[in-house]
C-alpha positions as CSV (number, residue, x, y, z in Angstrom):
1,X,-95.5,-30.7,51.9
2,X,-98.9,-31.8,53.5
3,X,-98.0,-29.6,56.1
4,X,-97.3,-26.8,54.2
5,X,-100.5,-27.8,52.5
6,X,-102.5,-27.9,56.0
7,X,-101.2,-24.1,56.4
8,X,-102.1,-22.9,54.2
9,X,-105.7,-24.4,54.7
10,X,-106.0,-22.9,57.5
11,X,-104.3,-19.6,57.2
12,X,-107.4,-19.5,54.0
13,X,-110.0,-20.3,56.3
14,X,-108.8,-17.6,58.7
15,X,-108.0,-15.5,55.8
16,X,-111.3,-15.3,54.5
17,X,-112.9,-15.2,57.8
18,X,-110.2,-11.6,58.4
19,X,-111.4,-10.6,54.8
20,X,-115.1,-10.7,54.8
21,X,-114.6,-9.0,58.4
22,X,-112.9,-6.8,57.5
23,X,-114.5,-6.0,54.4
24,X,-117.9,-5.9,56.2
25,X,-115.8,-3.4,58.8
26,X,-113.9,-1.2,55.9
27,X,-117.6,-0.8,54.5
28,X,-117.9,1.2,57.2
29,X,-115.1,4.0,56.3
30,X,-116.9,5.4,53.6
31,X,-119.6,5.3,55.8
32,X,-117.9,7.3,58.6
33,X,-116.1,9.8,55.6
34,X,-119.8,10.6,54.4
35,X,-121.3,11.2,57.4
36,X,-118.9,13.0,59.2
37,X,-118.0,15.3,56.8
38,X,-115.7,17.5,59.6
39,X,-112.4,15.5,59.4
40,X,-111.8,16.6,62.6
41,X,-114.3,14.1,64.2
42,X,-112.4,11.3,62.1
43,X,-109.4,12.3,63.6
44,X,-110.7,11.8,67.3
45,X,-112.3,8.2,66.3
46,X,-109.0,7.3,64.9
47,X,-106.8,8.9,68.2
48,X,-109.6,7.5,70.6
49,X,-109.7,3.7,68.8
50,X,-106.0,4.2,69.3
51,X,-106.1,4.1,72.8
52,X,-107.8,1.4,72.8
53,X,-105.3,-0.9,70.8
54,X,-102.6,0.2,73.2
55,X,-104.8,-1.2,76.0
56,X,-105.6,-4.1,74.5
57,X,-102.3,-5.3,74.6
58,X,-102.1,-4.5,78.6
59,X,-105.0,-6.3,78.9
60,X,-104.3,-9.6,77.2
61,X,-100.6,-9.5,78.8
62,X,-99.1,-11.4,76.1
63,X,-101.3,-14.7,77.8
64,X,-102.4,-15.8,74.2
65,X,-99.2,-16.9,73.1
66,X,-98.0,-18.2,76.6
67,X,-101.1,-20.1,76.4
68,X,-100.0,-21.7,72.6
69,X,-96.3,-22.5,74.5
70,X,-97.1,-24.2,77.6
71,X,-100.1,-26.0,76.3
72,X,-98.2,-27.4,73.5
73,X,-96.0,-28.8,76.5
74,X,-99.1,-30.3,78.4
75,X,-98.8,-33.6,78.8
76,X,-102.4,-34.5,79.5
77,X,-105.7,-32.8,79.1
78,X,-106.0,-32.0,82.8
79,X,-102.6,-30.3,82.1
80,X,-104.1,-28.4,79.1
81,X,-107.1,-27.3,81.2
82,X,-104.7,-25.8,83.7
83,X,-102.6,-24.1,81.2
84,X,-106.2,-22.4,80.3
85,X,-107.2,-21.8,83.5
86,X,-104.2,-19.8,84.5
87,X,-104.4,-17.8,81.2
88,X,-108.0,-17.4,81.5
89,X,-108.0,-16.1,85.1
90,X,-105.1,-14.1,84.5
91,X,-106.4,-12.1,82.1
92,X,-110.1,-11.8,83.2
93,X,-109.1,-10.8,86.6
94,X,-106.6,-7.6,84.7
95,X,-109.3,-6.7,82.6
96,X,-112.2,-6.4,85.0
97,X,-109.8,-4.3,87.3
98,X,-108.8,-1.8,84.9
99,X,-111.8,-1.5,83.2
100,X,-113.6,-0.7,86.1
101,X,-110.7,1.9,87.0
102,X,-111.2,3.4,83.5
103,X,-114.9,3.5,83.9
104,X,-114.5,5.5,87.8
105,X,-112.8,7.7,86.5
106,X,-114.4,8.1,82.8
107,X,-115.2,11.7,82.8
108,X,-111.8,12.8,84.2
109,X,-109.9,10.7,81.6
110,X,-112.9,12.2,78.6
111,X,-111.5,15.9,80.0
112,X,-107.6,15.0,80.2
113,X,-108.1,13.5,76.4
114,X,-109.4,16.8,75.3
115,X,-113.1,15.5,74.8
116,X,-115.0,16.9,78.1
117,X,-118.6,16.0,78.6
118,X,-117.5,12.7,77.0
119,X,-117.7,10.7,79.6
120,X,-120.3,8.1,78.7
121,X,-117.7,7.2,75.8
122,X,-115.1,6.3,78.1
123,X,-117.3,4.1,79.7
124,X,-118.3,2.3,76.9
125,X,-114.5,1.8,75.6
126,X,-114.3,0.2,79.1
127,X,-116.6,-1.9,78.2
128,X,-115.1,-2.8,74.8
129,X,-111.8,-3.6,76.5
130,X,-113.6,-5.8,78.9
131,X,-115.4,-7.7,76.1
132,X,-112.3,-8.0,73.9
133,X,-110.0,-9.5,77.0
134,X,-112.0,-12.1,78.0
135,X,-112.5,-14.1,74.9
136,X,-108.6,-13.6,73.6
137,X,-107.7,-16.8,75.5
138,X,-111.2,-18.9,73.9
139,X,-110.0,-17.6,70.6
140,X,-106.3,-18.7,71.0
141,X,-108.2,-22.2,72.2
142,X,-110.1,-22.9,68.9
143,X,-107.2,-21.4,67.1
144,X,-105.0,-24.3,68.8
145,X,-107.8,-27.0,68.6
146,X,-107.8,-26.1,64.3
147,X,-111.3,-24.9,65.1
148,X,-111.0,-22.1,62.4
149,X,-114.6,-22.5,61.1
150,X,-115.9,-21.2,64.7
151,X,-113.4,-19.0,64.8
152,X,-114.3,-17.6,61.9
153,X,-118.0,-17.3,62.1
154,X,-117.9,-16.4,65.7
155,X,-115.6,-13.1,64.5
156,X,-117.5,-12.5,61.2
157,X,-120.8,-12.3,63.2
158,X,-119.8,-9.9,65.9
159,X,-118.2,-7.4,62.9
160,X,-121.7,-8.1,61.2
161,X,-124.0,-7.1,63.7
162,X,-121.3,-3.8,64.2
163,X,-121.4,-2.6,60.7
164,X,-125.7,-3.2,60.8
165,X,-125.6,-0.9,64.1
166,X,-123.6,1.5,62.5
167,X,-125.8,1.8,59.6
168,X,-128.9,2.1,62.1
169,X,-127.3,4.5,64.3
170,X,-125.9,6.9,61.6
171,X,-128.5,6.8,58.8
172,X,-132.0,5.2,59.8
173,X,-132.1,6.4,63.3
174,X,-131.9,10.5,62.3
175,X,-134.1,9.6,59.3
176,X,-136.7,8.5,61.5
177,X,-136.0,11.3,63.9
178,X,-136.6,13.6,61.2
179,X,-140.2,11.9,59.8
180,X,-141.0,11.3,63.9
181,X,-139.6,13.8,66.0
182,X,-141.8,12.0,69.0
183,X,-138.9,9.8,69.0
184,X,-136.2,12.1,70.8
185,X,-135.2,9.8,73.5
186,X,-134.5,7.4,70.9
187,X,-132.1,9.8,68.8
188,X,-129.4,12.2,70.2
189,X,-127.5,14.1,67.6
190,X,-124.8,15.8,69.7
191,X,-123.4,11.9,70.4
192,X,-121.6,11.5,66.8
193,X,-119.2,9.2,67.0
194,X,-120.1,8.1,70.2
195,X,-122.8,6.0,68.2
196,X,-119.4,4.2,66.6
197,X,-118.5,3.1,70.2
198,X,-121.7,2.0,71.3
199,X,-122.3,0.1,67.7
200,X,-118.7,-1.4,68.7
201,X,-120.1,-2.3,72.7
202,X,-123.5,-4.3,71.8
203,X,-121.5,-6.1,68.6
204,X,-118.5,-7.5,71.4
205,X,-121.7,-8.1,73.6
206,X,-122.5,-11.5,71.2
207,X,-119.0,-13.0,71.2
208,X,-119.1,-14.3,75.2
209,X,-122.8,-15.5,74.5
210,X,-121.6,-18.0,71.3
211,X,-118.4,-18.9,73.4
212,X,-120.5,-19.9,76.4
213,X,-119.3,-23.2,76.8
214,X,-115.5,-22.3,76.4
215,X,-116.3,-19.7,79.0
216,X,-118.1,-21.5,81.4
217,X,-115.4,-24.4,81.3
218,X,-113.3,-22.0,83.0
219,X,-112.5,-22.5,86.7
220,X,-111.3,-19.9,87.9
221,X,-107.8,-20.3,89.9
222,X,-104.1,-19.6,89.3
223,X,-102.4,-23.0,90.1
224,X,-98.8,-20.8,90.4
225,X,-96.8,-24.1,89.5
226,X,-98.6,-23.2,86.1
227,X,-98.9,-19.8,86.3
228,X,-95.5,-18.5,87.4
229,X,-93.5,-20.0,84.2
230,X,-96.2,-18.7,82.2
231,X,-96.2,-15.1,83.8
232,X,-92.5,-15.5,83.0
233,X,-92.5,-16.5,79.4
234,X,-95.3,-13.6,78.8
235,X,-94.0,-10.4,80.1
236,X,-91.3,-9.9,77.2
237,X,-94.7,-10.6,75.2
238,X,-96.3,-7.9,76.7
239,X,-93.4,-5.1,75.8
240,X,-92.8,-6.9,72.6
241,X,-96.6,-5.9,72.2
242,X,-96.7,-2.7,73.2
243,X,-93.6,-1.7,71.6
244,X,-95.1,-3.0,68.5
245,X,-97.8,-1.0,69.0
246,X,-96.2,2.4,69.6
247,X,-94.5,0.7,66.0
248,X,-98.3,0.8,64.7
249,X,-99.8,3.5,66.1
250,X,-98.1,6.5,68.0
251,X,-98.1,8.9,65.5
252,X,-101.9,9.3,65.5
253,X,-101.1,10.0,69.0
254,X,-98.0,12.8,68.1
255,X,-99.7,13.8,64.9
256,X,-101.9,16.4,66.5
257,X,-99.4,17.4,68.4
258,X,-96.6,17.7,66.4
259,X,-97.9,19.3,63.3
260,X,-97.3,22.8,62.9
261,X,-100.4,25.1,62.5
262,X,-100.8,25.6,58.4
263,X,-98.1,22.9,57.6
264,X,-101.2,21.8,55.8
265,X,-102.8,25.0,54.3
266,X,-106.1,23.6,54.1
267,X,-106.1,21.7,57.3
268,X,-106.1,21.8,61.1
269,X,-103.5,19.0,62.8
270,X,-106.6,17.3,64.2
271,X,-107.9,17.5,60.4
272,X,-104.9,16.7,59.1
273,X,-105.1,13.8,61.6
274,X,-108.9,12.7,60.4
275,X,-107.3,12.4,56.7
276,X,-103.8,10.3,57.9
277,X,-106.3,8.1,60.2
278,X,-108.6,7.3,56.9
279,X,-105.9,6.7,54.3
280,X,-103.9,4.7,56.8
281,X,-106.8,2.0,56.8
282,X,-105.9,1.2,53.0
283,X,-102.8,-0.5,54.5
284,X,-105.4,-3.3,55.8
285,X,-105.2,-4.8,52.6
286,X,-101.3,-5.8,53.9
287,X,-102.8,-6.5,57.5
288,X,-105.4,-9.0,56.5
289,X,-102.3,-11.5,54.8
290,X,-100.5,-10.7,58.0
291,X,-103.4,-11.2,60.4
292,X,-104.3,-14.2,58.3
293,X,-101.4,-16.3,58.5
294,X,-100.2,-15.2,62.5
295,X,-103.9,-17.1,63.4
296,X,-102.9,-19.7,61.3
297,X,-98.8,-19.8,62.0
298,X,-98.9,-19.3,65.5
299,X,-100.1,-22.9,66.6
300,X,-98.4,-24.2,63.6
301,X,-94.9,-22.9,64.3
302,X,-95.1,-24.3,67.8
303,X,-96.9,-27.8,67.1
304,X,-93.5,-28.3,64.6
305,X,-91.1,-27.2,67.1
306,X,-89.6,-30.4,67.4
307,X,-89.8,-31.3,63.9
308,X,-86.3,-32.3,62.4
309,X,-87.7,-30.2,59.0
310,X,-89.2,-27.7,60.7
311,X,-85.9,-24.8,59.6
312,X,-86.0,-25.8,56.3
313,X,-90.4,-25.6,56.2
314,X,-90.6,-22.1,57.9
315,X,-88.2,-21.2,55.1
316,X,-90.5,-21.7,52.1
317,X,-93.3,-20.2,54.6
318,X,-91.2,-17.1,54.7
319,X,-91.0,-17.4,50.9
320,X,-94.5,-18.0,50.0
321,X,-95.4,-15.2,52.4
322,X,-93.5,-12.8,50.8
323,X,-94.7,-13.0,47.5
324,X,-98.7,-12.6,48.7
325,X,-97.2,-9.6,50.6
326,X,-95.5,-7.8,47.8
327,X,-98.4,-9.2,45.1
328,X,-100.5,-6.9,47.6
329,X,-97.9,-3.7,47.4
330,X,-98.4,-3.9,43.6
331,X,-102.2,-4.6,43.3
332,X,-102.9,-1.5,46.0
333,X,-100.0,1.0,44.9
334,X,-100.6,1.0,41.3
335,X,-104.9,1.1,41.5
336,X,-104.9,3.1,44.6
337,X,-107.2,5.8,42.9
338,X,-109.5,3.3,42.0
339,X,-109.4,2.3,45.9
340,X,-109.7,5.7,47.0
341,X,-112.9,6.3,45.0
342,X,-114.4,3.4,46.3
343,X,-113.7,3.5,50.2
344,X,-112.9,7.3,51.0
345,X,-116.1,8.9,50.0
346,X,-115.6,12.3,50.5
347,X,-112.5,13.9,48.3
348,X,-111.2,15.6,51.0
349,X,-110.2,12.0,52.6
350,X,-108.0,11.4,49.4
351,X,-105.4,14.3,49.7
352,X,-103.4,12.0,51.6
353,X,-103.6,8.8,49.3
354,X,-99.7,8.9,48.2
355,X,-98.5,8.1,51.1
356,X,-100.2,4.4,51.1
357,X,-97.9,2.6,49.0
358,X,-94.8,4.0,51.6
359,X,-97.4,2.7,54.8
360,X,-97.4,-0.6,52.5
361,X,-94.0,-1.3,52.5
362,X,-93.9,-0.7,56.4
363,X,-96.4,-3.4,57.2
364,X,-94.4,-5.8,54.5
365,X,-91.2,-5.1,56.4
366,X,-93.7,-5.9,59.6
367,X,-94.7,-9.0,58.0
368,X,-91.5,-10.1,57.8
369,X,-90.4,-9.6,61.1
370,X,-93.3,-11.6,62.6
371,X,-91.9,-14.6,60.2
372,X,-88.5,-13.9,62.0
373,X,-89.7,-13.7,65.6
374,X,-90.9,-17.9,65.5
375,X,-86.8,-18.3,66.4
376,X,-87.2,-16.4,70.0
377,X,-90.8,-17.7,70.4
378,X,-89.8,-21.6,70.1
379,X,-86.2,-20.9,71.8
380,X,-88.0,-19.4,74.9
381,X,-85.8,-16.3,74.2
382,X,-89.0,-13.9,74.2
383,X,-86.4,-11.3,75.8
384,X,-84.8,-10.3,72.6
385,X,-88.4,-10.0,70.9
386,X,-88.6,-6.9,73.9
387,X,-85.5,-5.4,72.9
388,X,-86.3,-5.5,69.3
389,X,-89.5,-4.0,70.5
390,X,-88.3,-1.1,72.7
391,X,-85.7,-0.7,69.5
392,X,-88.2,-0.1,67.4
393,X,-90.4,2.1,69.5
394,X,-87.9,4.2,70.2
395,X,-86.7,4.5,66.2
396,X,-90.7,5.3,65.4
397,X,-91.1,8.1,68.4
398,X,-87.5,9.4,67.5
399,X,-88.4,9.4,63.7
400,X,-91.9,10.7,64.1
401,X,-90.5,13.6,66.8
402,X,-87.6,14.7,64.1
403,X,-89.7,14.5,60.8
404,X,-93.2,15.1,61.5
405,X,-93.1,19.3,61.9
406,X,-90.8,19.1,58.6
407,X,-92.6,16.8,56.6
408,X,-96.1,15.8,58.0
409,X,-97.4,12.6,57.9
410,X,-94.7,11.6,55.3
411,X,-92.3,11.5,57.6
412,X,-94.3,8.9,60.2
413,X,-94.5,6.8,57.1
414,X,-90.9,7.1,56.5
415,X,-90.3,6.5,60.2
416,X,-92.3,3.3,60.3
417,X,-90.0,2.0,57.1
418,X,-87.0,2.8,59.5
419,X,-88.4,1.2,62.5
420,X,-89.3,-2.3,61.1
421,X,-85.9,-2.3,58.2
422,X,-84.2,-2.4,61.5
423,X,-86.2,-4.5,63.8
424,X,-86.4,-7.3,60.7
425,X,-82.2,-7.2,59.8
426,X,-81.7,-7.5,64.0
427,X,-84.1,-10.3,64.5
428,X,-82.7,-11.9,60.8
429,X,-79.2,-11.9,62.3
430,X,-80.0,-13.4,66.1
431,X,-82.4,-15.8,64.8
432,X,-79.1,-17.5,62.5
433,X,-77.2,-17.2,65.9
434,X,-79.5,-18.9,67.9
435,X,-82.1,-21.4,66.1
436,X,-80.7,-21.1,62.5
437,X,-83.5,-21.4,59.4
438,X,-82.3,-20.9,55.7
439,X,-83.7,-18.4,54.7
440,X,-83.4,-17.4,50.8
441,X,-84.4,-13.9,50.0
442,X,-82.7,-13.4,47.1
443,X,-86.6,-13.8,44.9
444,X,-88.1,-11.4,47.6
445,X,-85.4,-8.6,46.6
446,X,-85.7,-9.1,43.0
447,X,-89.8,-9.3,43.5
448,X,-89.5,-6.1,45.8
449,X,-87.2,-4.6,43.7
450,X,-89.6,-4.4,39.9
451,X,-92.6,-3.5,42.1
452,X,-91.3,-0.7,43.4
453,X,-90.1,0.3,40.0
454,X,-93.9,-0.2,38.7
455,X,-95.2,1.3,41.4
456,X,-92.7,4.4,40.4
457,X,-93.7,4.4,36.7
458,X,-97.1,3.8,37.0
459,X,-96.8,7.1,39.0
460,X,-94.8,9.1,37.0
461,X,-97.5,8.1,34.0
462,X,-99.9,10.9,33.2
463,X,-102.9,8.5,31.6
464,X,-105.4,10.9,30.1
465,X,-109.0,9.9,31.8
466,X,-109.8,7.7,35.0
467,X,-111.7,5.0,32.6
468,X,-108.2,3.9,30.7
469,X,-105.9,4.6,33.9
470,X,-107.6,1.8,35.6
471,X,-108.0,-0.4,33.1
472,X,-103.7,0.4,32.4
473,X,-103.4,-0.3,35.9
474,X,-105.2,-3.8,36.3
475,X,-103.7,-4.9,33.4
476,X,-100.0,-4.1,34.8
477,X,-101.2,-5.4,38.4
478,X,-102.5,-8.9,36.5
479,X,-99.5,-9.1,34.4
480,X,-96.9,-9.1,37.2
481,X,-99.0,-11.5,38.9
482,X,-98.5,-13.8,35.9
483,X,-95.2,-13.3,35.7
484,X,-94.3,-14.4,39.2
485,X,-96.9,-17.4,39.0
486,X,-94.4,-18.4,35.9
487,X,-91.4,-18.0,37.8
488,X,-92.5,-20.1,40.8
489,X,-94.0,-22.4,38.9
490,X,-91.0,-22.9,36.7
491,X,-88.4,-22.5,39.9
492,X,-90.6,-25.5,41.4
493,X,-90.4,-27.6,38.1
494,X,-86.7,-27.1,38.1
495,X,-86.4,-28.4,42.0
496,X,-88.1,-31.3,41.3
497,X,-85.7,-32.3,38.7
């Protein structure tokens, strides 16, 4: 129990730390949705930022988790620092070669893209890779030294100093420009959301500077005694990650593409894109548990690998888990419009708000499977986390190829259901092959089961005036919280007996 009790510590001290980032970073949708008012440009921020979490995931190589493996194997500290050394090196040597590639070649990739004489904005994503890469391993190094605090404030300041650039570059800067137009150089409308990027750029730029000492503890070698078992361990990580990416993310890319002309009256396919890319962002509320506890569970899972009661306490982590994740289904479904006001600003942002509760249950399904995957991860079988991966992938670009020119961005929601329902039942079913945990979900499907019902009647309710709807709403949302506090409280009174 005091370990369960230690996770959960720290999963709230990185949960909070994910929260008030990304709260400080979500304050920045209705920020975008006001000021660019064409949805269009939304929908090349979300394709462009899209790109660059596909990168990310070449860049890092899947070295943050082979880093929490053989590290957790060191026998010594001078072990330890070679384990980080390898990782480090690895990773910083990938990153400043294909960023500097990118950066070469910026205005030919801007063109091939679609966004010519967008060059400079290439460059600067090159940049943000760059910055990105080479603090993943420092990160995973306080996350596996229980530094969460620094962790925490390290991340929170960064988005901080973002968010106040944003708010500079978007509304003071042209304000000033307007009551001093001497100050051209300083303002240059035609950039748009280039000003995101370059907001994004200088707020990365502060990470490196507080991690100094992590960084310049570095030595930079690749002993490949170290290296080569490491190299080994994370290459399924790497198409595990990227497969889990195209999972996330591909059908911003296919969207555009795929969309017939006029399937949305109203709406281009980049347009159509701009709203998908700003709804999609309500699903964060599911990332943020998710994000939360992998900082947190990641270390943990492997520092009780060899823990006799280590089955039967990732169990009641899977259970616990799982009612936060479906307590957050029920608390965004059913007061989505009350969300919607809040963070889409403009109404045109909101046609698209339905479909959150079906993205919802996607990242749930998601949530789960990362649970799952600790069996491959601590059984050094990382190869059938790739084929669950490339499984996946090819479920979501299969799904999104099939459904999206029949019904929209519906059917990349219904696609994403598919892919993880499939990835979580396979990885269930190894996992009780190979390193066997009991697992009980029978409370998750009967949970699961009366929120989606609420979720359905809350719907099918026509509430006379926005006022009383949300107050119907919260009540319903605090009421089924009660209820499962009850039952779990009750269920643990009875085991304790």
């Amino acid at each position: 129990m005091n370990s369960l009790k230690k996770l959960a510590g720290q999963t709230a001290l990185y949960g909070v730390s994910s929260i008030l980032g990304r709260i400080l970073n979500y304050a920045l949708v209705p920020l975008h949705t006001d000021v660019f008012k064409d949805t269009a440009q939304f929908g090349a921020l979300t394709e462009l930022y899209t790109y660059v979490a596909f990168l990310n995931i070449i860049y890092t190589f899947g070295m943050e988790t082979a880093y929490f493996r053989f590290v957790s194997r060191s026998k010594d500290l001078e072990d330890g620092h070679k384990v980080y050394n390898a990782a480090f090196t690895f990773v910083f040597s990938i990153s400043l070669l294909l960023s500097a590639l990118i950066a070469f070649r910026a205005d030919g990739i801007a063109s091939l893209l679609g966004y010519p004489d967008s060059g400079n904005i290439i460059v600067w994503l090159s940049a943000i890779l760059f910055t990105d890469a080479i603090v993943a391993i420092p990160y995973a190094r306080l996350r596996i030294e229980n530094k969460a605090a620094l962790f925490a404030s390290t991340r929170v300041s960064a988005i901080v100093l973002t968010v106040l650039l944003n708010l500079f570059f978007l509304l003071l800067l042209p304000r000033i420009h307007t009551m001093n137009p001497v100050l051209d150089a300083m303002y240059v409308p035609d950039l748009g959301i280039g000003y995101v990027f370059l907001a994004n750029l200088i707020g990365n730029a502060i990470i490196p500077v507080i991690l100094w000492r992590y960084l310049l503890e570095v030595k930079i070698d690749i002993n490949w005694r170290v290296f080569k078992p490491m190299l080994v361990y994370a290459f399924p990580i790497l198409i595990m990650g990227l497969g889990g990416m195209v999972n996330e993310n591909v059908e911003k890319l296919l969207l555009n593409d795929l969309l017939p002309e006029n399937f949305y009256p109203d709406k281009t396919p980049q347009e159509a894109l701009g709203v998908y890319g700003a709804c999609f962002k309500l699903s964060i509320f599911m990332m943020l548990a998710i994000q939360a506890f992998r900082y947190a569970g990641e270390p943990f899972f492997f520092s009780k690998s060899e823990d006799k009661e280590a089955p039967k306490l990732f169990a009641t982590v899977m259970h616990y888990f799982n009612i936060l994740s479906i307590i957050i289904l029920v608390g965004v479904s059913l007061n989505l419009e009350l969300v919607g006001t809040i963070f889409l600003r403009s109404q045109q942002y909101r046609d698209a708000l339905w479909i959150v509760p079906f993205l919802l249950v996607a990242k749930l399904l998601y949530g789960i499977y990362m649970n799952l995957t600790v069996w491959f991860k601590l059984s050094d079988k990382t190869q059938y986390g790739t084929v669950f991966s490339l499984i996946g992938a090819a479920i979501t670009i299969g799904g999104n190829i099939l459904l999206i020119p029949v019904l929209g961005y519906f059917g990349s929601a219904l696609a994403s259901i598919a892919c993880y329902l499939v990835m979580t039942g396979l990885c269930y079913y190894y996992g009780q092959k190979y390193y066997p945990i009991p697992y009980n979900f029978k409370p998750t499907f009967l949970y699961m089961a009366v929120a989606i019902a609420l979720i359905y009647l809350t719907f099918k309710l026509q509430i006379p005036g926005f006022a009383v709807r949300t107050a119907v709403n919260i009540g319903i949302t605090l009421l089924f919280v009660g209820a499962v506090f009850f039952i779990e409280k009750k269920q643990k009174a009875y085991h304790k007996v």
